[in-house]
PDB file of N, H, CA, C and O in Angstrom:
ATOM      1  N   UNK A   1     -26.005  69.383 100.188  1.00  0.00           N
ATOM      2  CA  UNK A   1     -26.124  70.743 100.712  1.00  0.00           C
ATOM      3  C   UNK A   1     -26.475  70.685 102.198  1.00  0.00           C
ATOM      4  O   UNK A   1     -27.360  69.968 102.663  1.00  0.00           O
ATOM      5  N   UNK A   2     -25.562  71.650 103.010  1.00  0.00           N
ATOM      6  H   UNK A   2     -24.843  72.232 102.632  1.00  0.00           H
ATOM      7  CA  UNK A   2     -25.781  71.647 104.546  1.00  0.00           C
ATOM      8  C   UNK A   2     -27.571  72.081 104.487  1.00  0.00           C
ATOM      9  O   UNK A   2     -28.303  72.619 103.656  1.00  0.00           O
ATOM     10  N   UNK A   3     -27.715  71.589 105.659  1.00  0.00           N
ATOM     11  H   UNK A   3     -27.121  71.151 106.334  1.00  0.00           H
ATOM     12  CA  UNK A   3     -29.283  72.570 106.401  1.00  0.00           C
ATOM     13  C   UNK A   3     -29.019  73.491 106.965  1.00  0.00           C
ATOM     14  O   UNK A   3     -27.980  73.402 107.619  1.00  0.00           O
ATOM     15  N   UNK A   4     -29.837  74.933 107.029  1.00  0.00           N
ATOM     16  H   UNK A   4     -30.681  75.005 106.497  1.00  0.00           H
ATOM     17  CA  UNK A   4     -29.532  76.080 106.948  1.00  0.00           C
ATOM     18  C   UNK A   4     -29.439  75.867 108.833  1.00  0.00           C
ATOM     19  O   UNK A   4     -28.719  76.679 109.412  1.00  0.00           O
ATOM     20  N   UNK A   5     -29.995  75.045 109.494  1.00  0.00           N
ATOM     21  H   UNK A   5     -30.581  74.385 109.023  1.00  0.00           H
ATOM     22  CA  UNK A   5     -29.934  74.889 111.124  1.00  0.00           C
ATOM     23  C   UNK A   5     -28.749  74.932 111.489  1.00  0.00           C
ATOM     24  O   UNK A   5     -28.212  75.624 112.354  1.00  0.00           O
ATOM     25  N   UNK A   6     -28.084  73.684 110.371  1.00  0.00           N
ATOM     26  H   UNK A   6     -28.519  73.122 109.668  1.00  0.00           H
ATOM     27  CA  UNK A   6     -26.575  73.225 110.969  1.00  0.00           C
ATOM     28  C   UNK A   6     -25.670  74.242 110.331  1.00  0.00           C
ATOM     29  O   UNK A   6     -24.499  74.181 110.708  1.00  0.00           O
ATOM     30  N   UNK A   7     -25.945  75.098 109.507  1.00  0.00           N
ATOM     31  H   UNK A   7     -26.895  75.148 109.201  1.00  0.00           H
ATOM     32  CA  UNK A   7     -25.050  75.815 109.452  1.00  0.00           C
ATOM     33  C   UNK A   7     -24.890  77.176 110.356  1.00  0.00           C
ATOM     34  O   UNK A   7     -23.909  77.921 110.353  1.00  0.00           O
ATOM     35  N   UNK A   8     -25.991  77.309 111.066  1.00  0.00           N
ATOM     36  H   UNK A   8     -26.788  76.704 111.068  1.00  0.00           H
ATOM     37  CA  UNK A   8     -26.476  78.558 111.972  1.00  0.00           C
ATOM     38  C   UNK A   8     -25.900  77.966 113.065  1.00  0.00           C
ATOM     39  O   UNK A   8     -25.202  78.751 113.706  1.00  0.00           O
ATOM     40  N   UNK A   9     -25.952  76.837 113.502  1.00  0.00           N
ATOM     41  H   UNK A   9     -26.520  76.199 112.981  1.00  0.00           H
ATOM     42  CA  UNK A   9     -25.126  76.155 114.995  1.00  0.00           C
ATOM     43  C   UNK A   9     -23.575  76.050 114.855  1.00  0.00           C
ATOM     44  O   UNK A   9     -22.758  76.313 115.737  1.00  0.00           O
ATOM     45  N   UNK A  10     -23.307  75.598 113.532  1.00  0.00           N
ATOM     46  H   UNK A  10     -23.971  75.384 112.816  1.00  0.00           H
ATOM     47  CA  UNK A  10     -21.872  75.911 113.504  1.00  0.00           C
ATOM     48  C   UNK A  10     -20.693  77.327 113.615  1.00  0.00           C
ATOM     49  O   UNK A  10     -19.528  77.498 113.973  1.00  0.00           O
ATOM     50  N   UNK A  11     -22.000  78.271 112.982  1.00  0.00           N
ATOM     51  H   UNK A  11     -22.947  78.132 112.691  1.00  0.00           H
ATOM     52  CA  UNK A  11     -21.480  79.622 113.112  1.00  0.00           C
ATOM     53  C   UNK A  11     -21.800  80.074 114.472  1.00  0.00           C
ATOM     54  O   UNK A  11     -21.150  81.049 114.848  1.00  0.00           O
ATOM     55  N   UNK A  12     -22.657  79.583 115.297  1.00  0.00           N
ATOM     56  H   UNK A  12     -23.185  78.791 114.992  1.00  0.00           H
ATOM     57  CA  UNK A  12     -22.113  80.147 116.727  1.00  0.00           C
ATOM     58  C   UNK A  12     -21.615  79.367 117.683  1.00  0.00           C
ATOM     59  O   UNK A  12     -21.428  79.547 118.887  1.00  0.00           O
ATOM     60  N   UNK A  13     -21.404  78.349 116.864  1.00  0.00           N
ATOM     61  H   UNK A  13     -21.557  78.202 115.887  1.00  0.00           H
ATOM     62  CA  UNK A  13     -20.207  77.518 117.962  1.00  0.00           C
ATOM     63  C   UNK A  13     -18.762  77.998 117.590  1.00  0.00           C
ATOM     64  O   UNK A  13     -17.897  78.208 118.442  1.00  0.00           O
ATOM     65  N   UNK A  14     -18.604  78.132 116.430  1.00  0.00           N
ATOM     66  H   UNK A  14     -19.306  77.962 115.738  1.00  0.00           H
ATOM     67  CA  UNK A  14     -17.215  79.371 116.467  1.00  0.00           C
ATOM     68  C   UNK A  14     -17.086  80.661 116.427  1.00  0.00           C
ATOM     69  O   UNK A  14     -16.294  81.341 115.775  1.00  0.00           O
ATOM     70  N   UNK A  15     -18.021  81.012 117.262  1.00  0.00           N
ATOM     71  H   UNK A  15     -18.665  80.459 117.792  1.00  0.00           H
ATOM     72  CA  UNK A  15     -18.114  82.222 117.505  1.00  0.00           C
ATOM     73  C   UNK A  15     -17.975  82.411 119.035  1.00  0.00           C
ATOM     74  O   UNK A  15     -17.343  83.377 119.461  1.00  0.00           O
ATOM     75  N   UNK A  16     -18.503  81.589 119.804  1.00  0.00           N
ATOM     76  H   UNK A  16     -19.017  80.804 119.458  1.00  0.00           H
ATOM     77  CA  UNK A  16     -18.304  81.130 121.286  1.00  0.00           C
ATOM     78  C   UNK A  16     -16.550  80.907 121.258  1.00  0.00           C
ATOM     79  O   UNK A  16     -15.709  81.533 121.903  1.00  0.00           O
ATOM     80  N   UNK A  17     -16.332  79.697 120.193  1.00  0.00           N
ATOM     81  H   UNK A  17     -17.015  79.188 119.670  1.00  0.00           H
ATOM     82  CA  UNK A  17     -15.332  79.110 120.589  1.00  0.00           C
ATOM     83  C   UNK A  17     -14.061  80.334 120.133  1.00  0.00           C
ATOM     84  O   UNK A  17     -12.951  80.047 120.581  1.00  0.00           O
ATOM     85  N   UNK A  18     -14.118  81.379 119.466  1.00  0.00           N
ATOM     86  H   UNK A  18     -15.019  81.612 119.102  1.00  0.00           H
ATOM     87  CA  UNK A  18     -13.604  82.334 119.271  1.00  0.00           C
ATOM     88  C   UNK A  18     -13.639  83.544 120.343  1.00  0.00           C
ATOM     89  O   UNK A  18     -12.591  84.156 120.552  1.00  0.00           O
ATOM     90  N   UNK A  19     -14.642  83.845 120.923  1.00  0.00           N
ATOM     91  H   UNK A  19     -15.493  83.348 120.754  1.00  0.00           H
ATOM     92  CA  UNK A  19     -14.469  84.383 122.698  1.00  0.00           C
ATOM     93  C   UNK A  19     -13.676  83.279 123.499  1.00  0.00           C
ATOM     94  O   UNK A  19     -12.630  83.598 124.063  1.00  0.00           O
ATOM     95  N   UNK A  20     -14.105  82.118 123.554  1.00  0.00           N
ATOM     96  H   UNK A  20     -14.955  81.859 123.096  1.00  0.00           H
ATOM     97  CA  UNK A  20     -12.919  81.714 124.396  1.00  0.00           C
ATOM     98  C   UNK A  20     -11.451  81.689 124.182  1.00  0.00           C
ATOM     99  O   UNK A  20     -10.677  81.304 125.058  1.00  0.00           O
ATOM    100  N   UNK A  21     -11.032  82.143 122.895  1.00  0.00           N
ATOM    101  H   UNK A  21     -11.660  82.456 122.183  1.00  0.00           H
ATOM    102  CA  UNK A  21      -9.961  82.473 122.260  1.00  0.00           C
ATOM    103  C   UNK A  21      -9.471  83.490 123.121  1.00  0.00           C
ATOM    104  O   UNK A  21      -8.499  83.436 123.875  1.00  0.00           O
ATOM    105  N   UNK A  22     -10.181  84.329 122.938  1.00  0.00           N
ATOM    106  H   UNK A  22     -10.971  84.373 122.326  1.00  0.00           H
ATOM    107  CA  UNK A  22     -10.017  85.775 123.137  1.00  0.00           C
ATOM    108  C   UNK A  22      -9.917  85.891 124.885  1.00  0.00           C
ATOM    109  O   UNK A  22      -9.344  86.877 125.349  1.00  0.00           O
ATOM    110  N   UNK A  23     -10.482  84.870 125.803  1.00  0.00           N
ATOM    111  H   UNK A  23     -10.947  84.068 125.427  1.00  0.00           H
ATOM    112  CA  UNK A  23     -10.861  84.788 127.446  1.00  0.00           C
ATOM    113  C   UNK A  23      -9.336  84.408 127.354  1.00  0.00           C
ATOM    114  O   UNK A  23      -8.506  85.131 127.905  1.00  0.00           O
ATOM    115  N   UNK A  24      -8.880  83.038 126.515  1.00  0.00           N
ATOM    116  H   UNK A  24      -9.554  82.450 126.067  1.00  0.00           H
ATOM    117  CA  UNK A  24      -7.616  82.488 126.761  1.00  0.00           C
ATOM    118  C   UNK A  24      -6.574  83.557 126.988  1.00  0.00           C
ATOM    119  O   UNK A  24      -5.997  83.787 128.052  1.00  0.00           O
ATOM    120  N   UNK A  25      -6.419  84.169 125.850  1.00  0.00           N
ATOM    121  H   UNK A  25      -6.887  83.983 124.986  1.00  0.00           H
ATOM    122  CA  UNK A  25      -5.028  84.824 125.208  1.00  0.00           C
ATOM    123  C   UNK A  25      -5.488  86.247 126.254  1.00  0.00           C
ATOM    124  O   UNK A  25      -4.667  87.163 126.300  1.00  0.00           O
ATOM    125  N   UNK A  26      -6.484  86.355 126.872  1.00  0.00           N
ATOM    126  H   UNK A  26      -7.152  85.612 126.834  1.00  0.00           H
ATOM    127  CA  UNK A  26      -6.854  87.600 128.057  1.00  0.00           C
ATOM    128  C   UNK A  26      -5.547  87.072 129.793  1.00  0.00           C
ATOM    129  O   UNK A  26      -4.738  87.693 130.481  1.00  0.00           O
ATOM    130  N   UNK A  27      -6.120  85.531 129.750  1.00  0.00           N
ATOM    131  H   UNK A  27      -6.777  85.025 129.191  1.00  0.00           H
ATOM    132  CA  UNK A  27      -5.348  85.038 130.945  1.00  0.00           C
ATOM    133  C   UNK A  27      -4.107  84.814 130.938  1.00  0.00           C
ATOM    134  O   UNK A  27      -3.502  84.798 132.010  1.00  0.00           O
ATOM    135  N   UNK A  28      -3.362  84.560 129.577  1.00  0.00           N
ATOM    136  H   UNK A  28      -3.854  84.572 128.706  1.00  0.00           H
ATOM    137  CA  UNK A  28      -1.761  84.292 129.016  1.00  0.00           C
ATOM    138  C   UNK A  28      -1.547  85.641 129.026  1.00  0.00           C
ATOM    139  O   UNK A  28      -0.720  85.896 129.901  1.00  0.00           O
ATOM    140  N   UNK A  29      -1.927  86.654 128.434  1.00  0.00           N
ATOM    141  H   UNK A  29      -2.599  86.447 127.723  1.00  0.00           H
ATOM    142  CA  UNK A  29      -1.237  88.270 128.864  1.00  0.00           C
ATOM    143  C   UNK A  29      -1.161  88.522 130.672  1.00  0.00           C
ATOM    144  O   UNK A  29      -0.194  88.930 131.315  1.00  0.00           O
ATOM    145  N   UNK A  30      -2.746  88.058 131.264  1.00  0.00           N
ATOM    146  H   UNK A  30      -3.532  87.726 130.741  1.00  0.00           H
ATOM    147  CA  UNK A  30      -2.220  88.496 132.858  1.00  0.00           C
ATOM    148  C   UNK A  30      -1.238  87.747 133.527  1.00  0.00           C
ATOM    149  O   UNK A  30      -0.464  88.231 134.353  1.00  0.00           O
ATOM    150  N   UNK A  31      -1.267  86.367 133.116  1.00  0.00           N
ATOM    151  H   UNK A  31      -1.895  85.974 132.445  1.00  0.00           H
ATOM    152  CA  UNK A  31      -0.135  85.681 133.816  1.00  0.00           C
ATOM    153  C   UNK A  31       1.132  86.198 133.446  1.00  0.00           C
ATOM    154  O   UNK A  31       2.091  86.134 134.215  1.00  0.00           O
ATOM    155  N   UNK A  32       1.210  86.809 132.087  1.00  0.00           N
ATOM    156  H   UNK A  32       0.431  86.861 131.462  1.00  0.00           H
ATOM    157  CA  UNK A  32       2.613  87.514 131.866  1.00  0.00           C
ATOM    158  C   UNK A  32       2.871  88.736 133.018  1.00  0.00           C
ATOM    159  O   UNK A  32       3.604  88.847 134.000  1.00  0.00           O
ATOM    160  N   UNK A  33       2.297  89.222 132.638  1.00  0.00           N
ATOM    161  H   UNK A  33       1.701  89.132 131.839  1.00  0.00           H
ATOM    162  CA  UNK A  33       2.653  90.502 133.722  1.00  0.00           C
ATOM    163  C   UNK A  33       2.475  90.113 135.252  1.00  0.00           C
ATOM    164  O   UNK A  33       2.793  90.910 136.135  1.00  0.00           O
ATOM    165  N   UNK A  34       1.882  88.683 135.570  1.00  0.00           N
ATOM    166  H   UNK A  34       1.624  88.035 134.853  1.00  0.00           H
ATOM    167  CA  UNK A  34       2.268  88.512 137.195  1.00  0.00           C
ATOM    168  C   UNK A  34       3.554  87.221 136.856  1.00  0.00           C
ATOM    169  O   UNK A  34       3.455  86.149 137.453  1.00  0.00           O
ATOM    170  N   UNK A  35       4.173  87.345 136.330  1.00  0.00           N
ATOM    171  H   UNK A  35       4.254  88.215 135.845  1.00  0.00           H
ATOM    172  CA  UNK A  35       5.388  86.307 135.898  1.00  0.00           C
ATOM    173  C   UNK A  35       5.322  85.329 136.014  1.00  0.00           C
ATOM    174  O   UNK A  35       6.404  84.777 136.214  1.00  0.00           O
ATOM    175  N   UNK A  36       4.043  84.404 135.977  1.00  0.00           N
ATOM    176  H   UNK A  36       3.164  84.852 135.815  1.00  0.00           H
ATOM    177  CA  UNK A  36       3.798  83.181 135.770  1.00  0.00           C
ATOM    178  C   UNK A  36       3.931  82.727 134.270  1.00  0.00           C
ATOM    179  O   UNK A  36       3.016  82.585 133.459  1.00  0.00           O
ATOM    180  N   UNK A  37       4.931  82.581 134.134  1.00  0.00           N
ATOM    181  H   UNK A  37       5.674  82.696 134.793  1.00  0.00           H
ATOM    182  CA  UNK A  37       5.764  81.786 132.568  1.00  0.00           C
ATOM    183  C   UNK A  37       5.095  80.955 132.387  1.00  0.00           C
ATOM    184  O   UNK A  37       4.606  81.217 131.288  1.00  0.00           O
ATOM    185  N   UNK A  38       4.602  79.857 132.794  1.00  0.00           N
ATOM    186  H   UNK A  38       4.999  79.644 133.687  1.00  0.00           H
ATOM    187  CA  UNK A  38       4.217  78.531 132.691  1.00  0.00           C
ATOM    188  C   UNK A  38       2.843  78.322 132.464  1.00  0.00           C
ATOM    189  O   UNK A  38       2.334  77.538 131.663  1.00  0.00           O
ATOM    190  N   UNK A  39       2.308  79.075 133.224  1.00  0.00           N
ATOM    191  H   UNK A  39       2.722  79.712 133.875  1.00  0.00           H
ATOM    192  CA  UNK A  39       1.050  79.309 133.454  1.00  0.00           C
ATOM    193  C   UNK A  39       0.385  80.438 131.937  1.00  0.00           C
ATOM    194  O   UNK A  39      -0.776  80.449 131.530  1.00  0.00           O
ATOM    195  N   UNK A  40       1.429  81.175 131.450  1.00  0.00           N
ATOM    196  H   UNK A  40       2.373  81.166 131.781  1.00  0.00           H
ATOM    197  CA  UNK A  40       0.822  82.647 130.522  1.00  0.00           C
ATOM    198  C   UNK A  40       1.566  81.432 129.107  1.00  0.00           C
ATOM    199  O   UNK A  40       1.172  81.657 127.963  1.00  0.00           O
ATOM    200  N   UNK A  41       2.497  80.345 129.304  1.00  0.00           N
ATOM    201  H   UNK A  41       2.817  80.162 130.234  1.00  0.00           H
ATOM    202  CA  UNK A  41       2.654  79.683 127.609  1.00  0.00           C
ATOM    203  C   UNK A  41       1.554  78.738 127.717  1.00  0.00           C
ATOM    204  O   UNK A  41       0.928  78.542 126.675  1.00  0.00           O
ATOM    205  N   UNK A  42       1.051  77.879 129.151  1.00  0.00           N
ATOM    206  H   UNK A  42       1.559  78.038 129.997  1.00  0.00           H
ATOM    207  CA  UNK A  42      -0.014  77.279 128.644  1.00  0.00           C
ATOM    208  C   UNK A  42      -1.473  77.985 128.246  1.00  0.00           C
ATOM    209  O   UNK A  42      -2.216  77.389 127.466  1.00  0.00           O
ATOM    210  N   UNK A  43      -1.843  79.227 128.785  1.00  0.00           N
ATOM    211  H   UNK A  43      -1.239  79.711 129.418  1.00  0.00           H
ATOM    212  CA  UNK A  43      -2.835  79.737 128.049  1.00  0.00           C
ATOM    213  C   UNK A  43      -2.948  80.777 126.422  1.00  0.00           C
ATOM    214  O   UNK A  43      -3.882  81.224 125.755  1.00  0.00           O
ATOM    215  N   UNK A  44      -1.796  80.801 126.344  1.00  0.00           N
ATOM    216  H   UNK A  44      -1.037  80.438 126.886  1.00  0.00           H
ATOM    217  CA  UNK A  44      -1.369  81.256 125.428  1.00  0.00           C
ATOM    218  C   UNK A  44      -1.759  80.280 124.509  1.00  0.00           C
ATOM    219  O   UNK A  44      -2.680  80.407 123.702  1.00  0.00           O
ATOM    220  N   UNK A  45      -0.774  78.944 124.698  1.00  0.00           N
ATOM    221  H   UNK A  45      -0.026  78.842 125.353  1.00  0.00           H
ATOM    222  CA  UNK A  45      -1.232  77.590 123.627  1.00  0.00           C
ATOM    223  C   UNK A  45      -2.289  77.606 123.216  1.00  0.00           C
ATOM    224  O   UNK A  45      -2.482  77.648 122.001  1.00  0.00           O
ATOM    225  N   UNK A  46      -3.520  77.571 124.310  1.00  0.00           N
ATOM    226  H   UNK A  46      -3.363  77.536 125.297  1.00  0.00           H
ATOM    227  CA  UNK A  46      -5.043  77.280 124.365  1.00  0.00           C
ATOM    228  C   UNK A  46      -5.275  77.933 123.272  1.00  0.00           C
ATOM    229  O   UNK A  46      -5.681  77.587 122.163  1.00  0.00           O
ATOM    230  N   UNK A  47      -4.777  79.529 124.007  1.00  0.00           N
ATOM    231  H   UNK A  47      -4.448  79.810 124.908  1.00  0.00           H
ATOM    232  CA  UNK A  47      -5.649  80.332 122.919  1.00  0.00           C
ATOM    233  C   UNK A  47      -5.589  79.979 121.487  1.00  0.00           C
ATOM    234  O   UNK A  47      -6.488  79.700 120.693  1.00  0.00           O
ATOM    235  N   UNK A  48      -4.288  80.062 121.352  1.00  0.00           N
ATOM    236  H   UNK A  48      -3.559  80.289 121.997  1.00  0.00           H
ATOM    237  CA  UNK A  48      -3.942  79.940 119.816  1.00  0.00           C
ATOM    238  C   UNK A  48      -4.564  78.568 119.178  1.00  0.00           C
ATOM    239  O   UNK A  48      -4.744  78.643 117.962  1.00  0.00           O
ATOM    240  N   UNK A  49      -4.896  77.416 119.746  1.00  0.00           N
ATOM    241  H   UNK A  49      -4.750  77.355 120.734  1.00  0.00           H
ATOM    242  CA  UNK A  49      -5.432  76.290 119.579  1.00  0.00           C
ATOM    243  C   UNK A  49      -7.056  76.842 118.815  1.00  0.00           C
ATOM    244  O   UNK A  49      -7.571  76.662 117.712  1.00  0.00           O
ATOM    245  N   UNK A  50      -7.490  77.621 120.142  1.00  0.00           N
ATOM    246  H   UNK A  50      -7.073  77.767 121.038  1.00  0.00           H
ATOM    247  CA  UNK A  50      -8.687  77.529 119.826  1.00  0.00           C
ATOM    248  C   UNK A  50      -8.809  78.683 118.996  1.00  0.00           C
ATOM    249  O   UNK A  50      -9.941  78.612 118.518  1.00  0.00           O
ATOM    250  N   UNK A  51      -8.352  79.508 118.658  1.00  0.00           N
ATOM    251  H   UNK A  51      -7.432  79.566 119.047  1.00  0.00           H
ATOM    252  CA  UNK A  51      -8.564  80.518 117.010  1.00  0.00           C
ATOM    253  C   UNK A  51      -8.674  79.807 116.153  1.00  0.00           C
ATOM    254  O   UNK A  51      -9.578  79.831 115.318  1.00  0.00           O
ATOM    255  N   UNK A  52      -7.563  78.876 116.221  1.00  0.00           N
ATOM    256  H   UNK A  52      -6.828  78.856 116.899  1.00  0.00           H
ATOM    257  CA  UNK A  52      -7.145  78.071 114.941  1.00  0.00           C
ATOM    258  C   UNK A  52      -8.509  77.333 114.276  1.00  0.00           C
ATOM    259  O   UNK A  52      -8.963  77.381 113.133  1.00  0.00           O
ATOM    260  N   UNK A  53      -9.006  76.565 115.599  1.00  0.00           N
ATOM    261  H   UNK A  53      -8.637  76.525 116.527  1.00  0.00           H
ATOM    262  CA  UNK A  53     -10.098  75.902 115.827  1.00  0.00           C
ATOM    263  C   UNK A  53     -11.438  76.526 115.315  1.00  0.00           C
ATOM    264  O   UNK A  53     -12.233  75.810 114.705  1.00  0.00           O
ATOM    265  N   UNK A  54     -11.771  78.183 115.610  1.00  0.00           N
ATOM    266  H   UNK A  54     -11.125  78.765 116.105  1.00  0.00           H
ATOM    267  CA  UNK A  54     -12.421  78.642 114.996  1.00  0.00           C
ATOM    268  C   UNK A  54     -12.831  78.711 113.448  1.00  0.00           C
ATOM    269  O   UNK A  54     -13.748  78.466 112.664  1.00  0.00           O
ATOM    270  N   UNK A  55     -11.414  79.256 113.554  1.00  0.00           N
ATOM    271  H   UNK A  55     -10.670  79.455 114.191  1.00  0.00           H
ATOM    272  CA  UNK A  55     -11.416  79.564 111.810  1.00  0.00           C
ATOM    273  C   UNK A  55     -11.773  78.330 111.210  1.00  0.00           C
ATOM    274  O   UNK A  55     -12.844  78.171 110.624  1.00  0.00           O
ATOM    275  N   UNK A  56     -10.971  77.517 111.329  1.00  0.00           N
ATOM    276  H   UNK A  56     -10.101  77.647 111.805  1.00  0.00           H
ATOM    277  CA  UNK A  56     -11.111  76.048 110.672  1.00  0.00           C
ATOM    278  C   UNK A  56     -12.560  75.521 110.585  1.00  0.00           C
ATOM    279  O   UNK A  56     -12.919  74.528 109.952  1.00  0.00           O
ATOM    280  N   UNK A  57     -13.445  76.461 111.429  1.00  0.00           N
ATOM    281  H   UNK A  57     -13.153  77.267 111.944  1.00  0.00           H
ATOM    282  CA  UNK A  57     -14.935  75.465 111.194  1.00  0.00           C
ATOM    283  C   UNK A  57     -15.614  76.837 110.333  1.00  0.00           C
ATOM    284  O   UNK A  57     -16.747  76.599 109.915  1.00  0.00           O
ATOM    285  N   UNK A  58     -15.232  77.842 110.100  1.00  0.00           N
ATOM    286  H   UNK A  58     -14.311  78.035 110.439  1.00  0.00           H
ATOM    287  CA  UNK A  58     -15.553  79.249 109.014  1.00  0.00           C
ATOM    288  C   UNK A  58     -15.099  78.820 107.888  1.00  0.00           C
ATOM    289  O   UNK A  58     -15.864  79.023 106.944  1.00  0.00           O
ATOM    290  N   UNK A  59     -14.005  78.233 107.614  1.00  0.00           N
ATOM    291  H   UNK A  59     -13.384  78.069 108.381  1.00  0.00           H
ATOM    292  CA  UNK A  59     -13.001  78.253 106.679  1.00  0.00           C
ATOM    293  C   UNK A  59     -14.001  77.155 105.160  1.00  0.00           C
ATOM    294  O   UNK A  59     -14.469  76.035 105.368  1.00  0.00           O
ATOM    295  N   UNK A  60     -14.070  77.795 103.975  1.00  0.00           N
ATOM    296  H   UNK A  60     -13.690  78.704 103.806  1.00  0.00           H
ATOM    297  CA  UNK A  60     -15.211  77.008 103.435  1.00  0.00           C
ATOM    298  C   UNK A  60     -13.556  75.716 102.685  1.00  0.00           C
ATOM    299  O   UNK A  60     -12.343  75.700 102.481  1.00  0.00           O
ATOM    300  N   UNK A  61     -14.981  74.788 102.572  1.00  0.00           N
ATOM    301  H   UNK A  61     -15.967  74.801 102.738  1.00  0.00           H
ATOM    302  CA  UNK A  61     -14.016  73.588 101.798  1.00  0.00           C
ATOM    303  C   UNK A  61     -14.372  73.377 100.435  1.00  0.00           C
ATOM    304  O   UNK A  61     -15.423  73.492  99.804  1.00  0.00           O
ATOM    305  N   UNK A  62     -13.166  73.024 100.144  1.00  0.00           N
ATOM    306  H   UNK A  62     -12.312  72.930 100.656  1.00  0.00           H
ATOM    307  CA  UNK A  62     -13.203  73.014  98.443  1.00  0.00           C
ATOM    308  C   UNK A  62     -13.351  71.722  97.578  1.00  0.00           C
ATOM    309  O   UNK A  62     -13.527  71.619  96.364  1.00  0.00           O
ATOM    310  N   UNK A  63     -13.238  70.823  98.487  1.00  0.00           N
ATOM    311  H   UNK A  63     -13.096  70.906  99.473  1.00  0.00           H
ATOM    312  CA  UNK A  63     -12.911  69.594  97.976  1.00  0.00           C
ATOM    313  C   UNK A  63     -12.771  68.357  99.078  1.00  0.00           C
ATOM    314  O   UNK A  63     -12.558  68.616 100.262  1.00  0.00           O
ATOM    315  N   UNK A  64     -12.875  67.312  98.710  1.00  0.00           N
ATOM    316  H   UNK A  64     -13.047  67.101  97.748  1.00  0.00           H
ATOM    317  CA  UNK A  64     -12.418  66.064  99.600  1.00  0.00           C
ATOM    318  C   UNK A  64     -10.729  65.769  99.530  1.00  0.00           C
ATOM    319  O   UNK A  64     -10.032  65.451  98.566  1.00  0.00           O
ATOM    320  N   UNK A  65     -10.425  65.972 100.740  1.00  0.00           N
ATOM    321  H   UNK A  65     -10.991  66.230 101.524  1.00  0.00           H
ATOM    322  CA  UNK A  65      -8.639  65.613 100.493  1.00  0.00           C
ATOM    323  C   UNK A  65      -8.226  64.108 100.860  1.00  0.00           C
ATOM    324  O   UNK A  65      -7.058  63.741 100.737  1.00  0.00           O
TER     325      UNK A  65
END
C-alpha cells in the first residue's frame, strides 16, 4: 500500500504537469494564428505528451503487466 505522502505528491505533480499541458497547447494555438507551423506542431506535441503524461500517473493500475 502507497503512503498517503506519496500519493498527495503524485497528485500534484499531475496536476502541475497538467497546467503545463494546458500553458503548452495555450502557445501551439498562438503560434497558429501568428503562422508559425513549426513552432504551433512542436507545442502542440508537448502538450499532448504531457496530458497523456498526466493522466497516466491518475490512471489507477490493475495489475503487473
Amino acid at each position: 500500500m502507497e503512503e498517503p505522502a506519496l500519493s498527495k505528491a503524485v497528485d500534484v505533480l499531475s496536476i502541475v504537469t497538467l497546467f503545463a499541458a494546458a500553458g503548452a497547447f495555450t502557445l501551439g494555438v498562438r503560434a497558429i494564428g501568428e503562422t508559425h507551423d513549426l513552432q504551433a506542431l512542436y507545442w502542440l506535441a508537448v502538450g499532448g505528451l504531457l496530458l497523456r503524461a498526466a493522466v497516466d500517473m491518475l490512471r489507477p493500475r490493475s495489475g503487473v503487466r
